[in-house]
N, C-alpha and C positions, 0 to 999 in steps of 0.2 A: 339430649342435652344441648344446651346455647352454645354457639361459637360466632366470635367474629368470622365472618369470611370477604376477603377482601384488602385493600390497603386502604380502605378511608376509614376514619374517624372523627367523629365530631365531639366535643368536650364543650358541655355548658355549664355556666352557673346558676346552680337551682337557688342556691340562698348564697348571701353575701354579708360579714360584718367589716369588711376590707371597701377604704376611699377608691381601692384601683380597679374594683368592678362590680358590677350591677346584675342583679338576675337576670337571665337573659342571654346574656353575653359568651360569645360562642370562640373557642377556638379548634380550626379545623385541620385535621391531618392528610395528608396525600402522601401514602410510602412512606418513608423514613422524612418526609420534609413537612413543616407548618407549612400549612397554603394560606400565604400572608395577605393574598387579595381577601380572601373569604374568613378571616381570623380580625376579632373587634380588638384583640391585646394579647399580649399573654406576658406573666410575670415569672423571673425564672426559680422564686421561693415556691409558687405554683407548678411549677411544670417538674419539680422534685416528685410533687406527691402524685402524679398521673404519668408518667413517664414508663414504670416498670409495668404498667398493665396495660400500656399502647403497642409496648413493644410484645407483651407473651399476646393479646389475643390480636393482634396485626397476625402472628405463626399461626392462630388455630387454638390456642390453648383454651377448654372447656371453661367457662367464669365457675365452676363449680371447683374446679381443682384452683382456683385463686381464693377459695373461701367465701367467694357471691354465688345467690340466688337471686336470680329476678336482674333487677337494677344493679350497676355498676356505679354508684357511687364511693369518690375518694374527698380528701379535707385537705385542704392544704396547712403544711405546718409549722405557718406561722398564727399559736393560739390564741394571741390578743389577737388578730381579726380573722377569724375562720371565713373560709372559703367553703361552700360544699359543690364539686364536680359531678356532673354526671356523663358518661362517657359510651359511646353507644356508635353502632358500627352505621355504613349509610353501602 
């Protein structure tokens, strides 16, 4: 089974209906802190929706016991302009 191991994570934008960002566009984790050098933005309606699955697999926690297979993608929720994340260890 998949685990993050480690304290980085990176969080991209695979699609975007949101003005405040573009596919692409990355933000990055170090430990408990946004590594703001290496981070294009981040919005804090965004960081709701990717927040509680930085923090279980930053511990270890299997993406299977959080209900993913494969890819880690989250939505951000605000539904008039979806965001979709994908989040993945480095």
């Amino acid at each position: 089974m998949a685990t993050f191991e480690g304290e980085r994570v990176k969080i991209e934008v695979i699609e975007s209906h949101c003005p405040s960002y573009k596919p692409g566009e990355k933000i990055m984790i170090n430990g408990a802190l946004v590594d703001m050098k290496n981070t294009d933005k981040i919005c804090v309606m965004a960081l709701q929706s990717f927040f509680p699955y930085i923090y279980a697999l930053r511990k270890g926690v299997k993406m299977e016991k959080l209900g993913f297979s494969g890819r880690v993608l989250v939505q951000c929720p605000d539904y008039c302009r979806p965001v979709i994340f994908e989040l993945s260890a480095l």
